[in-house]
N, C-alpha and C positions, 0 to 999 in steps of 0.2 A: 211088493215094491217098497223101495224106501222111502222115506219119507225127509230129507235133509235138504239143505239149498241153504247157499251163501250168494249176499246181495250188496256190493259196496252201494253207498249211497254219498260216500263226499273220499277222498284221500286217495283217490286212484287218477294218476293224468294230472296231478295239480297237487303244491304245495299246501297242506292243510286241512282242514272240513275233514276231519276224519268223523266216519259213520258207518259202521256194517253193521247187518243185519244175520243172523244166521237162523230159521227157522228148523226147528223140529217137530215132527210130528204135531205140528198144526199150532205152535208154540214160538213164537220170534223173543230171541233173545238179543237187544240192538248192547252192541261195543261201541262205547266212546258217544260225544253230540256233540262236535268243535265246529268251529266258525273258521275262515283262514280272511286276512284284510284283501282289500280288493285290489286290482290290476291297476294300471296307470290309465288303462282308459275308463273304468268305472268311475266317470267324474262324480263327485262330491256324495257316492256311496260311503258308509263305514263300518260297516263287516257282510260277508257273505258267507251265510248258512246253505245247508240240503235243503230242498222242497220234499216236505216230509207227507205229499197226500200220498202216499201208497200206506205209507205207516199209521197216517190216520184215519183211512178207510178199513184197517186191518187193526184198528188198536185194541179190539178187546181179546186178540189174540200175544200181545205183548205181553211177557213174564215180565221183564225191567230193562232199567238201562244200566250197561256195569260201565265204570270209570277207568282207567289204567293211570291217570293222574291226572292234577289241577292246571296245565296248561290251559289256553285259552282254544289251542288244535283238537284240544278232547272235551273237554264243558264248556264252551263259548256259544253253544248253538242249544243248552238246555233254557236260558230263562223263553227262547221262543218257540223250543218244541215242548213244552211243559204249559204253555197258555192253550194248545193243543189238545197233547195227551199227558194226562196224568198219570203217569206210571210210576211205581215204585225206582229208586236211585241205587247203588249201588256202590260202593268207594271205600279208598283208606279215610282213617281220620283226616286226614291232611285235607284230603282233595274232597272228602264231603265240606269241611268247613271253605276249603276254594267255591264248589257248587253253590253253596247258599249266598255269598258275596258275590255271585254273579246273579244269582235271580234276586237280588233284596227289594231293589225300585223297582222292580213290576208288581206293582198294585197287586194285577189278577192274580200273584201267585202270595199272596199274607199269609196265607192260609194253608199254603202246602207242606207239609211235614212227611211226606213217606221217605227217608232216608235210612240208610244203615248200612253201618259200618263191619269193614272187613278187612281182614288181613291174611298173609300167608299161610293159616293156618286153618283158614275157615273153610266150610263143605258147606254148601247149598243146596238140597232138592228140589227139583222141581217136575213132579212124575217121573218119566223117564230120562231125564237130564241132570246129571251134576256139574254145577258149578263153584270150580274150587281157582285157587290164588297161586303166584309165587312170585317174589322179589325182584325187582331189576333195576339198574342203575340210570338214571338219568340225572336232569339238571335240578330235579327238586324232591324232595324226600316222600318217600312211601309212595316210591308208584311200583305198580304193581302187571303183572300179564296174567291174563286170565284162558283158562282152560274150561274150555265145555266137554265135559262125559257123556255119552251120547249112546242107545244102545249099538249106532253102527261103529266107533270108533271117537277119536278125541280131535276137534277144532281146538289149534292153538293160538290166541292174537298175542301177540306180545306189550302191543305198545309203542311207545318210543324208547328204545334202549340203547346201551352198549354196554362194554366190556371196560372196566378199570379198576386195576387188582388194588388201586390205593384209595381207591373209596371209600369213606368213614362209614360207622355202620348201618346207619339208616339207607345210606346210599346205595348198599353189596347187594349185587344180585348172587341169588339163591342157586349156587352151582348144583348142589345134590337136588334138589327140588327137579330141576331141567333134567337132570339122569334121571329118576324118577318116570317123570312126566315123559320123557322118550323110549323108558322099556315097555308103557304099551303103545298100541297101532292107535297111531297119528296118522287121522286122513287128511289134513288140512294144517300147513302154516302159513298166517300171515305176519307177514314178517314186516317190520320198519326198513323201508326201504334210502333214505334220505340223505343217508351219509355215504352212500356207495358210489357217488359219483367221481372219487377221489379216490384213488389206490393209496395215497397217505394215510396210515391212520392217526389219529386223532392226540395230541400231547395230553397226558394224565392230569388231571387235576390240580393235585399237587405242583408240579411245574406252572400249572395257570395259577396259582395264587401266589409261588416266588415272582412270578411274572409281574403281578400287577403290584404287588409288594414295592419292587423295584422300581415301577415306574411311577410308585409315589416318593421315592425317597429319591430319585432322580431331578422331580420338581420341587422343590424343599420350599421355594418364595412364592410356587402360584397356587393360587385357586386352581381346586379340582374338580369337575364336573365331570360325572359318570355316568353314562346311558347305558340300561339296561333294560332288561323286560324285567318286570313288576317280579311274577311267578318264577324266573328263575333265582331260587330264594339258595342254590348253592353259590350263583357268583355275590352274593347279595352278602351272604356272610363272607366270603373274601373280601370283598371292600370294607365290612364292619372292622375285620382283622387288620388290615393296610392302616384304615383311619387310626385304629387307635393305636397300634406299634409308631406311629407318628405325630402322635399326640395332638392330632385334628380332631373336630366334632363333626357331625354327622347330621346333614339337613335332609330333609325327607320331600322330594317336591314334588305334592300331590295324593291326591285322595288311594288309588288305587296302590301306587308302592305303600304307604303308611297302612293299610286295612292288611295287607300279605305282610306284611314285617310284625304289626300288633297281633297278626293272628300263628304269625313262625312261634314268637316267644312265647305264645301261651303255651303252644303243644311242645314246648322245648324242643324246637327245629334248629334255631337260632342261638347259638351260642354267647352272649356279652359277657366280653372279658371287663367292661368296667359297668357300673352301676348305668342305668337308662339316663339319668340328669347330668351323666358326665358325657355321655355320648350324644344326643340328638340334641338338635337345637331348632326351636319352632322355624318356621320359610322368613316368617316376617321378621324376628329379628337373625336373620343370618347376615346383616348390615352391619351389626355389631363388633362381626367377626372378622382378626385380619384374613385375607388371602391366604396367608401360610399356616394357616387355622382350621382351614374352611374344604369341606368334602360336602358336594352337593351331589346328589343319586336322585337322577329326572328317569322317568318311568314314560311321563304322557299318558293323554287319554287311552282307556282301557289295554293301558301296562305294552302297549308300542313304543319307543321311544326316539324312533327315528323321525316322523313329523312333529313330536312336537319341541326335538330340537333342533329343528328346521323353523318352527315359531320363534325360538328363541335367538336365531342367528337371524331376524329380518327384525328382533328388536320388538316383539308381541308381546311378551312375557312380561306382567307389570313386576316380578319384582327381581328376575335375575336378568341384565346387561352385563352380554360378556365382550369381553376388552381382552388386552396385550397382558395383561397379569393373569392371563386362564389355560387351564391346558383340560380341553374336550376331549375326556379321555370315552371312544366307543368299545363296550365290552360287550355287545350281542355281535351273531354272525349276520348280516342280513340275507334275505330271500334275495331269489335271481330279480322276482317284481318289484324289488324294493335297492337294488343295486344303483340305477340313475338319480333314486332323490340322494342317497347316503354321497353319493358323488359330488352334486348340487350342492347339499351343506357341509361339506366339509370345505368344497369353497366358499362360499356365504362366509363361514366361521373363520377362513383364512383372513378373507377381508375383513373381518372386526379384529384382528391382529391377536386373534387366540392360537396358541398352539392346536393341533388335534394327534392323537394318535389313536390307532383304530385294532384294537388285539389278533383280528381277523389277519392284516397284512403281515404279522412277527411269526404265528403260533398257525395250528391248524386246532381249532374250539369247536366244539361241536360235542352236543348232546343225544346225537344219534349212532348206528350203527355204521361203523367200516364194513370195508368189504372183508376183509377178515372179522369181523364182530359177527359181520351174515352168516358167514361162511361155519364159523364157530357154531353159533346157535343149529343151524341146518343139521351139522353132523351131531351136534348132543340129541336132538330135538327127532330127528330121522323121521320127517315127515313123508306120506308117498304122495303128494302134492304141494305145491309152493305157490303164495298168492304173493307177489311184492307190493308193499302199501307205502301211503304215507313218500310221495313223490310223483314230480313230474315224468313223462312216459321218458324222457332219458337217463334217470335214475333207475326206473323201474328194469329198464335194459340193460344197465351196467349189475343191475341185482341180476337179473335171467342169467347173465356171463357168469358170477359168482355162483349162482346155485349148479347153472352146467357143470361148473369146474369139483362142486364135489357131488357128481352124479347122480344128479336131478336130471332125467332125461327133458329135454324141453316141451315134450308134447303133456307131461310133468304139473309144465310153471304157466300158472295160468295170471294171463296179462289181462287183467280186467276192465272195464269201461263201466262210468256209472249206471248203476239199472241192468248189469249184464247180471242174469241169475245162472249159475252154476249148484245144478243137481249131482245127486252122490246115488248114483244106479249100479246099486249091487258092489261092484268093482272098481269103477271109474267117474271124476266129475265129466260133467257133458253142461254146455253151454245151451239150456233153453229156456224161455220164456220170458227174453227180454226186453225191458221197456224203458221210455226217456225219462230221466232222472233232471232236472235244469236246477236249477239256482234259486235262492232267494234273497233278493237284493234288501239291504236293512240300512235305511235312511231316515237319523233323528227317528223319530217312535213309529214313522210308517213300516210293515212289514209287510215285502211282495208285491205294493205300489209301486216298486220301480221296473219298468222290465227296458227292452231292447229300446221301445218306444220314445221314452223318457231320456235313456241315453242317449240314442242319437241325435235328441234334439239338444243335448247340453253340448253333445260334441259339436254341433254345428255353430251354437251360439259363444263356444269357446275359441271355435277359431275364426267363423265368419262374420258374429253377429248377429244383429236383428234390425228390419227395417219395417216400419210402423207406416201404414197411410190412411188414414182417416178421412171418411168424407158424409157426406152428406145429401142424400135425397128426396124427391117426393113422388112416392111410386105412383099416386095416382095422377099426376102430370106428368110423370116419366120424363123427370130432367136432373140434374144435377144442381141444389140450390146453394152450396157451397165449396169454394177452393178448396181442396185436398191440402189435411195439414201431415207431412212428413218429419216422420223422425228416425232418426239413424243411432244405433247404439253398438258401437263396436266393428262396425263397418265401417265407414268413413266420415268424415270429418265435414260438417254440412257447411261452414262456410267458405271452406275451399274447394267445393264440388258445388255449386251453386247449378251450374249448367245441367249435370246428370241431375239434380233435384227437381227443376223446371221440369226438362223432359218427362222423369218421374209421374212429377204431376199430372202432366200434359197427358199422359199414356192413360194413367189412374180414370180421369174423365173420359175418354176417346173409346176405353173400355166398356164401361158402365152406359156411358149414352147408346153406343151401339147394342149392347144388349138390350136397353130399357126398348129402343126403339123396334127393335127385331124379336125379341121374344113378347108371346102374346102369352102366356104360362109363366108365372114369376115365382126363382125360387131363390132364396137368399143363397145357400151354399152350391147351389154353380153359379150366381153372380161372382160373389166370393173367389172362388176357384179361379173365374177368368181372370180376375184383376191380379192376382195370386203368382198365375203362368205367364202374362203378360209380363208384368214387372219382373219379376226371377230370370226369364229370358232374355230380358234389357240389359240389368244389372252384372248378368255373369257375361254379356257381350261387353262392357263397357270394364270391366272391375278383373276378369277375369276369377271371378270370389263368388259362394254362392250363400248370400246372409239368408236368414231365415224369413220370409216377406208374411207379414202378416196383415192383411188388407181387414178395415174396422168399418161398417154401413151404418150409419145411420138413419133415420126414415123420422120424416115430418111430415103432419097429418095436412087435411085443409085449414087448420085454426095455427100452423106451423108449429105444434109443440110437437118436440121430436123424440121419437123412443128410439135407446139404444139400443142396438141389435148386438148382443156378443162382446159389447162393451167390457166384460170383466178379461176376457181373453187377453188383450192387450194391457188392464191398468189403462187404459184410455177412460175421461169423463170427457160428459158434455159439456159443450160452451155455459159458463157459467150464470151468461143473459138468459136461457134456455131453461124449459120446465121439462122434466123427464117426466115421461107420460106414464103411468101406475099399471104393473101387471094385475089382470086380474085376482091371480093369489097371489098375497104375502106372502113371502118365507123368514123366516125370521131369523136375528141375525147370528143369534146362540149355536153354536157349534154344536151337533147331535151326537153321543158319541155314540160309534157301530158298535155294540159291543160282540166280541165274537163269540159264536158258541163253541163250550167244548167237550169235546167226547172223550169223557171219562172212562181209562181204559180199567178194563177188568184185574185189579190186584189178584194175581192168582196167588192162591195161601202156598206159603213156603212150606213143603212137607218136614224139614227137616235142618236145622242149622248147627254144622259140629263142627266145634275147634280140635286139628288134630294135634296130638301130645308129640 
């Protein structure tokens, strides 16, 4: 029996988080580690990675992880699957040097150096598996689709691709390569599924740069402000092109475009047709410069660039305010999740009286594959099975109609779900031993402290609020010795609801005395609870709203000094007349760090590494 099974872990059902896994013979070789940004209800999350425990219960069977390029869909989810498992990297120059700028501030990883580099010409052994390269066209240079050899036959992932016959050369995907790579038996491709949603395909390049050319020399008197993603370092030189055929200088706003721009020009990505001192000009003196001078390229935090020129049209930005003399030029496509904020600021920016134009609404841009680019690939490539990646399930379905159409029989094209494991028996993949794959939520440095839990309480306090009621007893007279202090945050407005407040109160005590009175068994959290269900029951009768009720006890002994129960839950202190009565232990107030342990996966020795001629 054979021994092969393919595993998506992120990029199936959902824009982004690309992750498969394809084991052999007792060997996982993972494709890609990307992150994709979160949904509009993941309040105040900022990126969402795979939950990699399968991977890391199994890491000392991981070869490596191979890159297909420096997006942030394909290495955005390594500086946190690397504090994990250590496994050997795998990438073009390009996108090893991407890799390492994205793990650089993680401490835990100072110290990681297994990288190495490859190209379309390299062979890899690893026992019985070869892993070899070949060229393909996307938005940023030297990405690459990688081919697993395999003794039953060849796994193709591609990548992110397409087809555009005027692509400079670093950009050309490797036509003979793909003939090649399709005269033999291909059990498996996974294809880039993402641009098939659209039977248009996709305008050349070359047209996208007379494009924006144009719509620099069109504003000739304003400031230009350009949103892009960081790593797409092809529109990145067409803006460098525009600016300087128009004799503007070039501001750079932010850490993450500046580190992908200093790092294009090293590897001679980046072409500067004039000297570096004639083109950039530092953020802070770009005051110096007139408006009709002036090209500013805003990226935002970690090289999105839709929120945070959404900061900058609400006037956050301390040093660019934009005004009537600005033309918001947006040159990324956005995601379907990110289509209501791109909406949101381009009004926002209207109201500051900036022009906006958006390339998406002129041209059809796109760094993915057409349904013809699918279609294309399928028939060089003659896979006897088709996995569509890299999209949401209606993408994935207008791919299934493409591969139908060049006779991929459907039973063929397997529609995957995170954790669906597809085995290669003999003849045919077969769908078994599948298990749930979820998410990991990454918020500021915590990682996988946020789950549903967490959510829903931010959703509730975003739209309903929070109501706070504090009080005070003494359990061993079982009475109430002081007024319930209430507070309202984002609920309603306490001095023109005075009436529901009283009541409030009035319920708060009426609660508690009845329990103190009737229960002979004392537990704080079903006191708690009561006061909890009581008020929440009031407030959604009165308010038709349901805020978050967070009832606070306090307890004073016979000498009345009172200890707080659960006091940090709220941000609630005690009366300040008041001695807080001392836990038996201290805890001290120095933050202890968890540190996590990690399972250092087995670098298995490369049998073999050849360039072929």
């Amino acid at each position: 029996m054979t021994d092969l099974s393919i595993i998506p872990f992120g990029g199936v059902r959902e824009n982004g988080k690309n992750m498969y896994a394809v084991t052999v013979n007792d060997e996982i070789f993972i494709l890609d580690a990307g992150l994709k940004y979160p949904e509009t209800d993941q309040l105040g999350v900022d990126v969402v990675v795979p939950d990699f425990e399968y991977l890391i219960k199994n890491s000392d069977k991981i070869a490596g992880v191979f890159l297909t390029h420096g997006h942030a869909d394909a290495i955005g989810a390594l500086p946190y699957f690397l504090q994990q498992v250590q496994a050997p990297i795998f990438g073009s120059q390009m996108t090893i040097e991407l890799a390492k700028l994205a793990i650089k501030d993680q401490e835990a990883l100072n110290t990681y150096d297994d990288y190495h580099i490859v190209n379309e010409k390299t062979e890899i052994v690893f026992g019985d598996v070869t892993v070899s390269f070949f060229n393909t066209t996307h938005s940023i240079p030297e990405s690459l689709g990688i081919v697993l050899g395999t003794p039953y036959g060849q796994v193709v992932y591609t990548g992110d691709f397409k087809f555009d016959q005027t692509a400079k050369s670093y950009y050309q995907t490797d036509i003979s390569r793909l003939v090649e790579v399709g005269k033999g038996k291909v059990l498996a491709l996974l294809a880039d599924a993402a641009g098939t949603g659209d039977n248009a395909n996709s305008v050349n390049e070359s047209k996208i740069s007379d494009y924006i050319l144009e719509t620099f020399r069109d504003n000739k008197k304003k400031r230009i402000i350009v949103a892009a993603v960081a790593s797409n370092v092809q529109r990145i030189q067409q803006v460098i092109d525009a600016t300087v055929a128009t004799k503007r200088q070039l501001v750079l706003s932010g850490n993450d475009i500046e580190n992908v721009v200093r790092t294009a020009i090293r590897l001679r990505k980046l072409n500067l047709p004039v000297p570096e001192s004639k083109l950039f000009v530092n953020l802070k003196n770009a005051k110096k410069l007139a408006p009709e001078e002036t090209v500013i390229l805003e990226t935002g935090r970690m090289g999105e660039p839709v929120k945070h020129l959404n900061r900058m049209a609400n006037g956050e930005d301390p040093y660019i305010r934009i005004g009537k003399d600005d033309l918001v030029f947006i040159t990324t496509t956005p995601s379907t999740a990110m289509e209501g904020i791109v909406a949101k600021t381009r009004d926002m920016l209207f109201k500051q009286g900036a022009d906006v134009k958006q390339i998406s609404t002129d041209l059809r841009s796109s760094g993915h594959a057409s349904r013809n680019d699918l279609q294309m690939m399928i028939n060089v490539i003659q896979p006897e099975y088709f996995m569509p990646i890299q999209g949401e399930y209606r993408v994935m379905t207008t791919a299934k109609k493409a591969a139908e159409e060049v006779n991929i029989s459907e039973d063929h094209i397997l529609m995957a779900m995170k954790g669906d494991q597809f085995k290669w028996l003999e003849d045919h993949f077969e769908l078994q031993d599948s298990f749930t794959i979820g998410e990991t939520l990454i918020d500021g440095s915590g990682i996988g402290d946020i789950g549903n839990v967490v959510l829903r309480d931010r959703r509730i306090l975003s739209e309903d609020g929070i109501f706070v009621s504090v009080v005070t007893i003494d359990r061993k007279k079982r009475q109430v010795v002081s007024k319930p202090k209430l507070t309202s945050r984002g609920f309603v407005y306490v001095k023109a609801n005075r009436d529901l407040m009283k009541e409030a109160s009035e319920l708060t005590v009426k609660q508690i005395e009845d329990y103190l009175t009737n229960t002979k068994s004392f537990d704080w959290t079903e006191l708690k609870n009561g006061v909890r269900e009581v008020l929440s029951r009031y407030l959604f009768e009165q308010t038709r709203r349901r805020p978050m009720v967070m009832p606070v006890v306090m307890e004073v002994n016979q000498n009345r000094r009172p200890t707080a129960h659960k006091v940090a839950q709220s941000g609630t202190q005690p009366n300040k007349n008041q001695v807080v009565k001392k836990n038996k232990k201290e805890v001290s107030e120095k933050q202890v760090a968890n540190k996590r342990p990690q399972n250092h996966a087995k670098n298995k020795p490369v049998t073999k590494v050849t360039e072929k001629s």
